[in-house]
C-alpha positions as CSV (number, residue, x, y, z in Angstrom):
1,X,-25.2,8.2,-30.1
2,X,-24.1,6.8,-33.4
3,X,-20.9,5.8,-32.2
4,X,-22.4,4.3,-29.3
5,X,-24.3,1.9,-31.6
6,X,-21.5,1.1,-33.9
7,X,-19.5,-0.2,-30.8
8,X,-22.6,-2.2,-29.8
9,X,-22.4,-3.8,-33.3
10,X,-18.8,-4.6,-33.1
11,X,-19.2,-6.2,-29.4
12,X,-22.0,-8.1,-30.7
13,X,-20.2,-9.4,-34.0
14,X,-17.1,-10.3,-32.0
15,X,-19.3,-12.4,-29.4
16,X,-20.8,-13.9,-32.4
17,X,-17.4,-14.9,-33.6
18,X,-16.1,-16.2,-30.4
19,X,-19.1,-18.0,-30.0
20,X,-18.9,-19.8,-33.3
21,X,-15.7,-20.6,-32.5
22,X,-16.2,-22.1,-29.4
23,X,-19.4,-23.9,-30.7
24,X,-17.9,-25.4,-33.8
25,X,-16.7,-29.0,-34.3
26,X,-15.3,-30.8,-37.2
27,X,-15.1,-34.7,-36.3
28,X,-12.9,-36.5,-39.0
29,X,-14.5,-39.4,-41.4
30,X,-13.0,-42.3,-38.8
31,X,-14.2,-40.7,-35.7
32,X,-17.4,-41.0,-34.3
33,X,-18.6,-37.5,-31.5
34,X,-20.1,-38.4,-28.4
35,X,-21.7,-35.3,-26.6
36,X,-22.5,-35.0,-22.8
37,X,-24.6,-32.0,-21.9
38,X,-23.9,-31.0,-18.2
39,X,-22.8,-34.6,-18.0
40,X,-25.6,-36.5,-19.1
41,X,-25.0,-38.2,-22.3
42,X,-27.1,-36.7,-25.5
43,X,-28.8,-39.5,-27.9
44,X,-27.1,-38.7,-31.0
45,X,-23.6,-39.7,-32.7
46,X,-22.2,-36.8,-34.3
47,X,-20.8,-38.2,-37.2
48,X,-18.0,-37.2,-39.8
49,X,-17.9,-33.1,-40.9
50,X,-18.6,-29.9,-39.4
51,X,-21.2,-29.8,-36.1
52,X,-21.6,-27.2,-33.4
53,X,-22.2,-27.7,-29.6
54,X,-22.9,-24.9,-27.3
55,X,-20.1,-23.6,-25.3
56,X,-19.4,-24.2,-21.7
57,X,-23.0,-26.7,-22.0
58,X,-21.7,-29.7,-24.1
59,X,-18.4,-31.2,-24.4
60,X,-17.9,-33.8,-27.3
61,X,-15.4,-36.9,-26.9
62,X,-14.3,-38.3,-30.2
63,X,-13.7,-42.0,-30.4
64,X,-11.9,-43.8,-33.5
65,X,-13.4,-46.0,-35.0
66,X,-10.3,-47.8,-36.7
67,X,-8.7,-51.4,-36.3
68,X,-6.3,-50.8,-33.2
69,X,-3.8,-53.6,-33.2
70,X,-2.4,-53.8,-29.6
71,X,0.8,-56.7,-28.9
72,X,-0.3,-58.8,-26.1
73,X,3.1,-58.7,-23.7
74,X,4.7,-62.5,-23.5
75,X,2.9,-64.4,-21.1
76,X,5.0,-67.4,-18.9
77,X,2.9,-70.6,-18.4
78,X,2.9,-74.0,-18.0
79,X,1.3,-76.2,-20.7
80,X,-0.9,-79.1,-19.7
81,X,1.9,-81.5,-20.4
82,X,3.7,-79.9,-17.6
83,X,6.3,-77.6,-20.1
84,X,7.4,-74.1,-19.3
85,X,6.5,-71.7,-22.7
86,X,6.7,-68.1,-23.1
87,X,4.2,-67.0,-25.6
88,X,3.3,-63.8,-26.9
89,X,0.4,-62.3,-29.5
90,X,-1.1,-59.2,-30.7
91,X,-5.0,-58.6,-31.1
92,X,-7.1,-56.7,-33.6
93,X,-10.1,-54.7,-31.9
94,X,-12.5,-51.7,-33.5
95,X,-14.8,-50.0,-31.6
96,X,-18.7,-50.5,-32.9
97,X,-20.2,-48.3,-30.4
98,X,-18.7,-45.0,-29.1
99,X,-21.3,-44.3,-26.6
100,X,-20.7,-47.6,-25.3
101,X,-17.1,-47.5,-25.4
102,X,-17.2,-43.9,-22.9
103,X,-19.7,-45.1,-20.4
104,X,-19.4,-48.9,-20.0
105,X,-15.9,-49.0,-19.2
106,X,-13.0,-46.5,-18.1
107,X,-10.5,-47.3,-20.4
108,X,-10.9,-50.1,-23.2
109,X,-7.7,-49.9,-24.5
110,X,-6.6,-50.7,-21.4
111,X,-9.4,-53.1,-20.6
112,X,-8.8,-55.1,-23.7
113,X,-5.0,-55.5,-23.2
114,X,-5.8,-57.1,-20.2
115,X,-8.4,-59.3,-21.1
116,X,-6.0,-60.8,-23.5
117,X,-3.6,-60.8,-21.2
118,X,-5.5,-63.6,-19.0
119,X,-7.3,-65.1,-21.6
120,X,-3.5,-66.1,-23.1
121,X,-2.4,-67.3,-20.0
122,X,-5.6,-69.5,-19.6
123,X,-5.2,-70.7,-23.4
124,X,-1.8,-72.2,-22.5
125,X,-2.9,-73.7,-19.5
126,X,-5.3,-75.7,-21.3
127,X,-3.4,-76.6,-24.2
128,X,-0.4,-79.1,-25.1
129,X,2.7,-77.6,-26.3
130,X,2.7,-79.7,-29.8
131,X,-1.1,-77.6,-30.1
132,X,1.1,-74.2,-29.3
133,X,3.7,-75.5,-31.7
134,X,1.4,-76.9,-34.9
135,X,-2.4,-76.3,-34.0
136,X,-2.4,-72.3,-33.5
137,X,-5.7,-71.8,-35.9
138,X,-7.5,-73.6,-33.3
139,X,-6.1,-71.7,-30.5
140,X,-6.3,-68.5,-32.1
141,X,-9.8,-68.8,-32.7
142,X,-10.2,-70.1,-29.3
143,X,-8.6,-66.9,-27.4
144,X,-10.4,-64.9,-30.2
145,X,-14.2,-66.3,-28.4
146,X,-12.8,-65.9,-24.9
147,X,-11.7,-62.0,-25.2
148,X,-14.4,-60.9,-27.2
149,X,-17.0,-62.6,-24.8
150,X,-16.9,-59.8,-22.3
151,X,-15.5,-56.7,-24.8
152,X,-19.0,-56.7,-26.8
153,X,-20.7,-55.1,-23.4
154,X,-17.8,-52.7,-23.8
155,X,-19.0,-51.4,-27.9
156,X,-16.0,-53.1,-28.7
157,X,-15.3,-56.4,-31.4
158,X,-12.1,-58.4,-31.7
159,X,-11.6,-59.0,-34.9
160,X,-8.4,-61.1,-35.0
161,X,-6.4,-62.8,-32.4
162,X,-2.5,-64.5,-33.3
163,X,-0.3,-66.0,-31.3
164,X,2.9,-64.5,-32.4
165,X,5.6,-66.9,-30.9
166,X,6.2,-69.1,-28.7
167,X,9.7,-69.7,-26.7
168,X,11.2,-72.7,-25.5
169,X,14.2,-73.4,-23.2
170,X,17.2,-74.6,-24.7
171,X,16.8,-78.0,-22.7
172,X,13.4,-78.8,-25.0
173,X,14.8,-77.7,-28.0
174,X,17.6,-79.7,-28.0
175,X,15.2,-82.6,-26.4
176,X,12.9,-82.0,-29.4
177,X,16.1,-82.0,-31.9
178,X,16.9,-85.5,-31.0
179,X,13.2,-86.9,-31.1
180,X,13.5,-85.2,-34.7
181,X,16.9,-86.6,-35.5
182,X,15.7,-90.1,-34.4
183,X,12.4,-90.0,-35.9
184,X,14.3,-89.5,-39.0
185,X,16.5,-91.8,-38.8
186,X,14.0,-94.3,-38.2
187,X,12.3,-93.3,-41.7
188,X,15.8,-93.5,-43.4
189,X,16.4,-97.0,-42.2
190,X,12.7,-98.3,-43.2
191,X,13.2,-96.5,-46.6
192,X,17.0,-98.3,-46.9
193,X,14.8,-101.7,-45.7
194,X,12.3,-101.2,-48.2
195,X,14.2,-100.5,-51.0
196,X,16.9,-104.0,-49.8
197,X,13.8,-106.0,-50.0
198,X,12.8,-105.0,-54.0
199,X,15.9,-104.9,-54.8
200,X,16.1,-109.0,-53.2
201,X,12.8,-109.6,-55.1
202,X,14.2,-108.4,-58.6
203,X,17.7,-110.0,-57.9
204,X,15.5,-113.2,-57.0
205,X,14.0,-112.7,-60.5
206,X,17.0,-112.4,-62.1
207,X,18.8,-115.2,-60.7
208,X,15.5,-117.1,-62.1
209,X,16.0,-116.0,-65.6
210,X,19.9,-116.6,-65.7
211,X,19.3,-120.1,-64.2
212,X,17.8,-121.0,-67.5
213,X,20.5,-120.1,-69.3
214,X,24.5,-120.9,-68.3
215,X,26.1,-118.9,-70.5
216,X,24.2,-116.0,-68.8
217,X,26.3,-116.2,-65.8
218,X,29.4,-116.6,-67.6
219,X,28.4,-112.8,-69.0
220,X,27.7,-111.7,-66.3
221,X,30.9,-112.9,-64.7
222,X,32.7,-111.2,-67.4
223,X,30.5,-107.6,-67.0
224,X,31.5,-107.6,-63.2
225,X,35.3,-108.3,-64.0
226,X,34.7,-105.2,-66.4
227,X,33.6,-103.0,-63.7
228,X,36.2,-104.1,-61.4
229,X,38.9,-103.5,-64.0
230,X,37.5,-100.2,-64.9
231,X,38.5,-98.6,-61.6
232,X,42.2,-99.4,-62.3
233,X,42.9,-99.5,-58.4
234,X,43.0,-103.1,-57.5
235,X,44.1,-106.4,-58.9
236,X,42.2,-109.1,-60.0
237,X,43.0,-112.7,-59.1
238,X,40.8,-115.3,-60.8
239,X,41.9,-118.7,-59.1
240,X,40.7,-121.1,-62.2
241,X,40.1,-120.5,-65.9
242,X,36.8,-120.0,-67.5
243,X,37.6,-121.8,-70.3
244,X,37.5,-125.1,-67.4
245,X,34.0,-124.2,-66.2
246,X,32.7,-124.0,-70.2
247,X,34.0,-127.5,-70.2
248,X,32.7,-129.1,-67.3
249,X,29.7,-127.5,-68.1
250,X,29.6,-129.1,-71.6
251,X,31.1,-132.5,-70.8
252,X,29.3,-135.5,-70.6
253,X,29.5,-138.1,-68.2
254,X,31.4,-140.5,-70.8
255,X,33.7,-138.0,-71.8
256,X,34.2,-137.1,-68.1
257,X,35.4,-140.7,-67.6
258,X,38.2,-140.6,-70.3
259,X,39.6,-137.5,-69.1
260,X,39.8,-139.0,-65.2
261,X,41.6,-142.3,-67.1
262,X,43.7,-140.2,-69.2
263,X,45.1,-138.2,-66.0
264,X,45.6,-141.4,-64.0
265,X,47.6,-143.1,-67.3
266,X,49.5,-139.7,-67.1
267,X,50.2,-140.4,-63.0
268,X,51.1,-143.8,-64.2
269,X,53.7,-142.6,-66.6
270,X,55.5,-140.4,-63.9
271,X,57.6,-143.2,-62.8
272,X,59.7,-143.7,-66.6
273,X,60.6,-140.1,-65.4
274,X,63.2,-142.0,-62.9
275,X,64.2,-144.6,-64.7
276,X,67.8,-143.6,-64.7
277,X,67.7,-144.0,-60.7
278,X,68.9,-147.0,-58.9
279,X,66.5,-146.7,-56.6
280,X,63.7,-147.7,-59.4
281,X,65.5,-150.7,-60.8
282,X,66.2,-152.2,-57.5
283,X,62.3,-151.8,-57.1
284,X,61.7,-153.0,-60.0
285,X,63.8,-156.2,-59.3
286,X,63.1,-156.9,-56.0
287,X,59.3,-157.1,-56.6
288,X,58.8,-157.9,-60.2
289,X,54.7,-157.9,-59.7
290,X,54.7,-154.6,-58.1
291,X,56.3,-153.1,-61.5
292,X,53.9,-150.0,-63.0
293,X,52.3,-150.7,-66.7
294,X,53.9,-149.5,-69.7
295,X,52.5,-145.6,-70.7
296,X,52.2,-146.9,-74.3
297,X,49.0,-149.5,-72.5
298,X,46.9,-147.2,-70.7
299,X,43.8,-148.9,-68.9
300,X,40.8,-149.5,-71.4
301,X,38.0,-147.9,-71.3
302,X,35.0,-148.6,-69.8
303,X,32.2,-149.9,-72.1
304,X,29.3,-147.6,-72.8
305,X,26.7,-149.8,-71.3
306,X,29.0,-149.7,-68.1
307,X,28.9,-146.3,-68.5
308,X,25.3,-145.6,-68.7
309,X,24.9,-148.1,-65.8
310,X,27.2,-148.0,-63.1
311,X,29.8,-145.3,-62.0
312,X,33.2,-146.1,-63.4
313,X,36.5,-146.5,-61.3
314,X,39.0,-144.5,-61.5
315,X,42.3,-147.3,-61.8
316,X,44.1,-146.8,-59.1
317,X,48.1,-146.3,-59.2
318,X,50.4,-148.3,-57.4
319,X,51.8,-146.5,-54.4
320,X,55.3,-148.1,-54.6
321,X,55.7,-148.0,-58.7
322,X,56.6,-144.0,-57.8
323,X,59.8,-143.7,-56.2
324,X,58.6,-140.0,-55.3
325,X,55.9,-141.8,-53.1
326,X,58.4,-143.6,-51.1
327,X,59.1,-142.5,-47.5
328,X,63.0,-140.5,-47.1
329,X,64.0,-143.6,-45.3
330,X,63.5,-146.4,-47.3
331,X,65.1,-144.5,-50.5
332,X,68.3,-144.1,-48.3
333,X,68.4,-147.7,-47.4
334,X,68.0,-149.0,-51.0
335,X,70.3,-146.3,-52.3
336,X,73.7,-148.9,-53.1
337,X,76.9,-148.4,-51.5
């Protein structure tokens, strides 16, 4: 009789363990338990720790409750600009309400992946491609209020959406390269055009200033034959002295006179040059009035009230006192024989 009991005991202990261990439950801090007794769904949310459920009755479904980031596959479209994209994005999603999340829908993992799937390919159908390329905050946030529209009947929130990339073909790119080339080009020839015109304004300015001043442009004359000379690869030619442009510069218009007569009494001279030849004395004695001046008589000079009133002359010379004037012919004929 006694032993009969103690096996009772034992039976009874052993049930009590199995049943325990059928009935116990230990749901982790980011899970949420969702019971269903014979099917029908119990009121509570079993939260984080140890709970128990009675065996072959309930069954519990855990749901996790973390941030699930899911990549939307790349979606082909064609942008309302009439351009063919491939873009691609990943969402963020949590689920807020587990009961919700078993009964509303089947599978909301799978739900939401394709929810974003067609809310992408609607985003790019309504948007230009320089939005896809340089405006993706608004987009984003766009997508973001057209998936999570229909997931909060679900117990699920989106909390971020990103369009990851988007992919061109190679004839945009390289259409978009040249707009880019061009467009800066177009800068770096209004920059070069801006920067001609101050620099026409301050050489304006400076050709002011030195106007003033003569001897600022001979310096400056001198500082650019400086810089040419520096480089020690080409030669300079300078075609009249500088010295001659001091003086004209300095002369006045009397002293400009006298050195016009002194040349002409110095053309005038030329002819004593050839006096040796017979050529000049047969000149000279056929036409005794056509015979040059002496050098040691130039012209005299004009008076200074002439001067200051009229324009001098310049005395002419006599064409046939200089037997280097005369035509070939006419030398050969008076040549003696």
């Amino acid at each position: 009789m006694v032993e009969e009991l103690v096996i009772a005991v034992i039976a009874a202990v052993c049930a009590c363990g199995l049943y325990a261990m059928a009935a116990a439950r230990v749901v982790r801090q980011y899970e949420r338990g969702v019971v269903f007794r014979l099917g029908r769904l119990q009121e509570g949310i079993r939260g984080p720790g140890f709970t128990t459920i009675l065996p072959f009755v309930d069954k519990l479904h855990k749901v996790n409750m973390q941030i699930v980031t899911m990549p939307v596959p790349a979606q082909d479209g064609i942008t309302r600009d009439n351009v063919t994209v491939r873009v691609d994005a990943v969402i963020y999603f949590k689920v807020i309400d587990a009961a919700e999340a078993l009964v509303r829908v089947e599978d909301y993992r799978f739900a939401v992946s394709q929810m974003a799937q067609t809310s992408l390919r609607s985003i790019i159908g309504k948007s230009d491609l320089d939005d896809l390329l340089s405006n993706r905050e608004k987009l984003n946030q766009g997508l973001e209020l057209m998936i999570d529209s229909p997931a909060i009947g679900w117990g699920v929130q989106i909390d971020r959406v990103e369009i990851k990339d988007v992919s061109l073909p190679e004839t945009m790119k390289r259409s978009m390269a040249r707009q880019a080339e061009a467009d800066r080009e177009r800068r770096a020839r209004v920059i070069n055009a801006d920067a001609e015109l101050q620099a026409s304004k301050k050489l304006a300015e400076a050709a002011k200033q030195m106007s003033g001043q003569p001897a600022a442009l001979q310096l400056r004359l001198l500082q650019t034959v400086v810089a040419v000379a520096a480089e020690k690869n080409s030669t300079l030619v300078l075609p009249f002295p500088v010295e001659l442009l001091r003086f004209l510069e300095r002369a006045t218009p009397a002293e400009a006179v006298q050195a016009v007569q002194a040349v002409s009494g110095a053309v005038q001279a030329t002819p004593s040059l050839a006096a040796d030849r017979p050529v000049a004395d047969h000149s000279a004695a056929d036409h005794p009035e056509a015979a040059p001046a002496p050098a040691s008589a130039p012209a005299p000079a004009a008076a200074p009230e002439a001067v200051a009133t009229t324009r001098p002359k310049v005395p002419s010379v006599p064409t046939s006192a200089s037997p280097l004037d005369e035509k070939p012919s006419e030398r050969q004929d008076a040549q003696p024989v």
